[in-house]
C-alpha positions as CSV (number, residue, x, y, z in Angstrom):
1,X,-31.7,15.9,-5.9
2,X,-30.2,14.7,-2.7
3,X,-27.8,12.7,-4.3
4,X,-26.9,16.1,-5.9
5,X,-26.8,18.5,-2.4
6,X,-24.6,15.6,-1.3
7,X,-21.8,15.3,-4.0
8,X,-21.9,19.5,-4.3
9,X,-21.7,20.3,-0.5
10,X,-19.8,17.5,0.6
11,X,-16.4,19.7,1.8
12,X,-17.6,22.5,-0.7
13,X,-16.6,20.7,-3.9
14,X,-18.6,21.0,-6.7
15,X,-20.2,17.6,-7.8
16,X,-17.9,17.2,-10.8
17,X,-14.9,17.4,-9.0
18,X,-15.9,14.6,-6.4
19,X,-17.2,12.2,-9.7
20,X,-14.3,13.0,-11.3
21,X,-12.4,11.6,-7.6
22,X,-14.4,8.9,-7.8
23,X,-13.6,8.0,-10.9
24,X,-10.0,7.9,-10.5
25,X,-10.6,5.2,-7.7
26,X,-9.0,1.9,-8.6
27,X,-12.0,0.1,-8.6
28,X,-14.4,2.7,-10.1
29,X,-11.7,3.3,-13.1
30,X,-13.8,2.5,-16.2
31,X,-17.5,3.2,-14.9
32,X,-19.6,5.6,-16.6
33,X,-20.7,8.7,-15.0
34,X,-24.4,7.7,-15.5
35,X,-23.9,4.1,-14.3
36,X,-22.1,6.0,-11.2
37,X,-24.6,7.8,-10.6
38,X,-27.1,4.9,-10.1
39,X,-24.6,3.1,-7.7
40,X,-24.4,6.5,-5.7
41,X,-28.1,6.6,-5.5
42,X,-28.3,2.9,-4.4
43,X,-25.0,3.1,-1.7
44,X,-25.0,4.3,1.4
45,X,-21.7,5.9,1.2
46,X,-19.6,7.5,4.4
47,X,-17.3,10.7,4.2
48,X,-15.5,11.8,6.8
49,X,-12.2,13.9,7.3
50,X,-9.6,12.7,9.2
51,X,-6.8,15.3,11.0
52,X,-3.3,14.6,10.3
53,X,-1.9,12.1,12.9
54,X,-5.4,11.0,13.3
55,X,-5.8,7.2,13.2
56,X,-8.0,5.8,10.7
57,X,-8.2,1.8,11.2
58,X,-5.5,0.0,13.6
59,X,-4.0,-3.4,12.8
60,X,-6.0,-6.5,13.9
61,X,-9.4,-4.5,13.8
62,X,-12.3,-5.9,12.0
63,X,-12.8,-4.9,8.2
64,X,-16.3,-4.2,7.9
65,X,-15.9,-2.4,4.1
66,X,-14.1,-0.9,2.0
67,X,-12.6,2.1,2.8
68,X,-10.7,4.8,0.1
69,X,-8.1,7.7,0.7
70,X,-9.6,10.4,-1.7
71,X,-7.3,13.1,-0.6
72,X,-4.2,13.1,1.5
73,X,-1.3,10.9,2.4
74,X,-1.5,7.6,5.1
75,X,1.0,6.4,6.8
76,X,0.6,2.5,6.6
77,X,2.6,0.5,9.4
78,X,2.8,-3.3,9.7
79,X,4.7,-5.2,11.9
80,X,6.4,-8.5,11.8
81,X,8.1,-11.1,13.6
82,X,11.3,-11.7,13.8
83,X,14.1,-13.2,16.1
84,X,12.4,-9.7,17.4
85,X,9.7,-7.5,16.5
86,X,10.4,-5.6,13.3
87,X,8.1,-2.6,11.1
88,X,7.7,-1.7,7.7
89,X,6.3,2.2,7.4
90,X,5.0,3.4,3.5
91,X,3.7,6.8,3.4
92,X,0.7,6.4,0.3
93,X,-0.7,9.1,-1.3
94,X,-4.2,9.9,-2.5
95,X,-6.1,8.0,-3.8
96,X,-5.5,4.8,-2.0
97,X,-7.9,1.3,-0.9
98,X,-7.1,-0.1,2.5
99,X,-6.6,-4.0,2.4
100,X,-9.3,-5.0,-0.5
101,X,-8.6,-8.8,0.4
102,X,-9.3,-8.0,4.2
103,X,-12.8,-7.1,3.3
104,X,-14.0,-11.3,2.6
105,X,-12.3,-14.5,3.0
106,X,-11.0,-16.4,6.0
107,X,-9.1,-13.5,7.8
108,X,-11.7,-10.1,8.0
109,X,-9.4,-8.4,10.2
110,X,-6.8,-5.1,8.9
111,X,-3.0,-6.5,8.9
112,X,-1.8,-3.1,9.0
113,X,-2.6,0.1,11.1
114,X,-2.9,3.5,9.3
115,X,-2.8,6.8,10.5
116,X,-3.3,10.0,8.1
117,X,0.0,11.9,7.9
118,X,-1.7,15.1,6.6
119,X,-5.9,15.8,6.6
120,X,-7.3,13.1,4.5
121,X,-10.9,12.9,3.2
122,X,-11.9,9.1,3.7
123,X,-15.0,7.4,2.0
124,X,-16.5,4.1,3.2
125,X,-18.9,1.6,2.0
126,X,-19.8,-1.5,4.0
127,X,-19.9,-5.0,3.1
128,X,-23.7,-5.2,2.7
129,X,-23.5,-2.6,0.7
130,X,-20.6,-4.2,-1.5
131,X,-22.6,-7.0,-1.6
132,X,-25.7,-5.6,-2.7
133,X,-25.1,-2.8,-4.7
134,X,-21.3,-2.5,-6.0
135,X,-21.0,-6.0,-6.8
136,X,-23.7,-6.2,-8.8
137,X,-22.3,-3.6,-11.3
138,X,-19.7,-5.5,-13.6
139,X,-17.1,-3.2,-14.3
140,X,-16.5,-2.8,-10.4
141,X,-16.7,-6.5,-10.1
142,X,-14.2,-7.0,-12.5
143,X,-11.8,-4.1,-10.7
144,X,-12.1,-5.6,-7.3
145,X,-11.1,-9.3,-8.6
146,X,-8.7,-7.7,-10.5
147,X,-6.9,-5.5,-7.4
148,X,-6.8,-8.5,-5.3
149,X,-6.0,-10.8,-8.4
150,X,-2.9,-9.1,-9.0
151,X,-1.5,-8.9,-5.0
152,X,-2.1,-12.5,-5.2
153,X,0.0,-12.8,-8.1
154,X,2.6,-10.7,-7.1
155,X,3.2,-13.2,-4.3
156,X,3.7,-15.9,-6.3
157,X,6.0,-14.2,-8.2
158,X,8.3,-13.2,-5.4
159,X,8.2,-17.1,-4.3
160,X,8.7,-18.4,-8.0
161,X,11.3,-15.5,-9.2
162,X,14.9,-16.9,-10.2
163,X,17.2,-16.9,-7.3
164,X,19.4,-13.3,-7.3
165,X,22.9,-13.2,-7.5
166,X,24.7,-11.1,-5.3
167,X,24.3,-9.9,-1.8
168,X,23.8,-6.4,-2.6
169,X,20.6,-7.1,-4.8
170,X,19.3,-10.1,-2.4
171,X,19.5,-7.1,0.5
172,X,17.5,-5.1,-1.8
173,X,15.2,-7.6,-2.3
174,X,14.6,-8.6,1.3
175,X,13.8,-5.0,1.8
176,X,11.8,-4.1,-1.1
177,X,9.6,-7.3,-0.7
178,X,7.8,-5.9,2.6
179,X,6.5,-2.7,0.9
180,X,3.4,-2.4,-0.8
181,X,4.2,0.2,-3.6
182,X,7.7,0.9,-5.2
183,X,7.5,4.6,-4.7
184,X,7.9,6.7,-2.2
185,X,8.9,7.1,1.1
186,X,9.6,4.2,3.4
187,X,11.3,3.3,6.7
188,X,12.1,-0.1,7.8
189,X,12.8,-0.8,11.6
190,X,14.4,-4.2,11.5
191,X,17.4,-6.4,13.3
192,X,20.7,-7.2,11.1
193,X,19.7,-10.2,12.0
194,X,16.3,-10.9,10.7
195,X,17.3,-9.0,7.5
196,X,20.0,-11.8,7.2
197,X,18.2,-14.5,8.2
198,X,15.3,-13.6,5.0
199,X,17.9,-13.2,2.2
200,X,19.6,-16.2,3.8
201,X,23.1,-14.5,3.8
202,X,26.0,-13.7,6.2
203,X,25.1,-10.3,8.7
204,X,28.8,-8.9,7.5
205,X,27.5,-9.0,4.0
206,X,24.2,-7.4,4.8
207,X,26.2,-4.6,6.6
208,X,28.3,-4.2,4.3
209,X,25.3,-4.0,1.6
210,X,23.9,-1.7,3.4
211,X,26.8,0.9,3.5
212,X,27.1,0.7,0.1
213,X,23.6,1.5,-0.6
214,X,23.9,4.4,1.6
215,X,27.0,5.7,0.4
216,X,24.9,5.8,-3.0
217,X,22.2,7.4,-0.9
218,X,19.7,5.4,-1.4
219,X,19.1,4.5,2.2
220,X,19.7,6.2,5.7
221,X,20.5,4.2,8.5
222,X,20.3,4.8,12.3
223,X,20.5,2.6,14.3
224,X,18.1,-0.5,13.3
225,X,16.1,2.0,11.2
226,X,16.4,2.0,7.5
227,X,15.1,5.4,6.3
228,X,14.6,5.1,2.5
229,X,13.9,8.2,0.6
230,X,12.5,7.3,-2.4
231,X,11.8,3.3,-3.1
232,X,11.9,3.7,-6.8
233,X,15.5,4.6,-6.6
234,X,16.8,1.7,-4.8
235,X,14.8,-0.7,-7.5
236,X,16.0,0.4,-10.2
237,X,19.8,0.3,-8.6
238,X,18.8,-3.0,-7.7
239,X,17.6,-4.0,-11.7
240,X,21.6,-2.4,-12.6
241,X,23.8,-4.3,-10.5
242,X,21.4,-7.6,-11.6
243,X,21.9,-6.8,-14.9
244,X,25.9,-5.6,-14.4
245,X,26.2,-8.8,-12.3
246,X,28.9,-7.0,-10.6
247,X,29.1,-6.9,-6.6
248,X,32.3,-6.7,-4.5
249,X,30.1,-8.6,-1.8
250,X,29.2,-11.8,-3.6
């Protein structure tokens, strides 16, 4: 029963609706309602609601647990290092894990610093609890090692992946290589240079890439911002003039 007053007052939802948002998690896809409701009664689980520009974990903080995006959108900055200082921004919808590799390993701590861009509702579960509870249910075993799995692998492929052959695609692959997802809104706040210097090409062709890419408004820029609308558009421009192998840069 108190497993029940939870899920059906939590934010006045009714307890289908939040198994139902549960369910749709990446790594509680393919559990059972029944075998959910076990884990439930097992983990000690935190909600909390977050205001918009509220920040929910900053870069270089400790990751203690998981923690999930059940409603909302974040705003997920990382910054890198350059001949200067340069950040990537994604804006990730609902429903979203923060940093599943952050959680074990060598490095505990969040790379990136996230900040809820309208009211989220967040849900939590610490590492003990991971440990002793989630883990020990297979399906959400085999999730987790799955969602960090395929990051992993989605590295290798960008390091292994057969040189690109124009300057137009390589900026669009320097760009797109720093987001997490391939949707969405995204800025980029980078130097000409550094953007050069990683696709390993002149900075007049990477200007002149860049024009091009907004004439075909793909991209905004202003100044060393590079506003970008909707990422899915500029992959698949990227996938045409790959295929096309036509560039008046290359």
């Amino acid at each position: 029963m108190e497993l029940l007053n939870l899920l059906i007052n939590y934010k006045g939802r009714a307890m289908k609706s939040m198994f139902d948002t549960l369910l749709e998690l990446p790594l509680f896809q393919g559990i059972s309602t029944k075998s959910l409701t076990k884990i439930l009664e097992k983990a000690k689980l935190h909600f909390e609601r977050r205001t918009a520009g509220e920040t929910i974990v900053r870069s270089g903080s400790r990751c203690d647990g998981l923690v999930f995006i059940l409603h909302g959108e974040v705003e997920k900055t990382t910054v890198g290092m350059g001949e200067s200082a340069y950040e990537v921004t994604e804006y990730l919808d609902a429903p979203y894990l923060l940093e599943p590799a952050s959680v074990f390993g060598l490095t505990t701590t969040y790379r990136s610093t996230y900040i809820a861009s309208t009211d989220v509702d967040t849900m939590s579960v610490s590492k003990v609890t991971i440990a002793d509870v989630l883990m020990k249910n297979e399906v959400f075993r085999l999730n987790y090692l799955n969602t960090v799995c395929r990051r992993m692998q989605g590295l290798e492929d960008t390091i292994w992946e057969s040189p690109l052959p124009t300057s137009t695609s390589i900026v669009c692959h320097s760009i797109l290589n720093h987001f997490e997802t391939l949707t969405g809104r995204k800025s980029l706040f980078i130097d000409i240079s550094d953007l050069a210097s990683k696709g390993n090409i002149l900075r007049i062709n990477v200007k002149q890439a860049l024009k091009e890419l907004e004439k075909n408004g793909l991209l905004q820029i202003k100044g060393r911002s590079i506003e970008i609308p909707d990422a899915s558009l500029l992959v698949a421009y990227s996938h045409s003039i790959v295929e096309g192998g036509l560039d008046e840069m290359s």
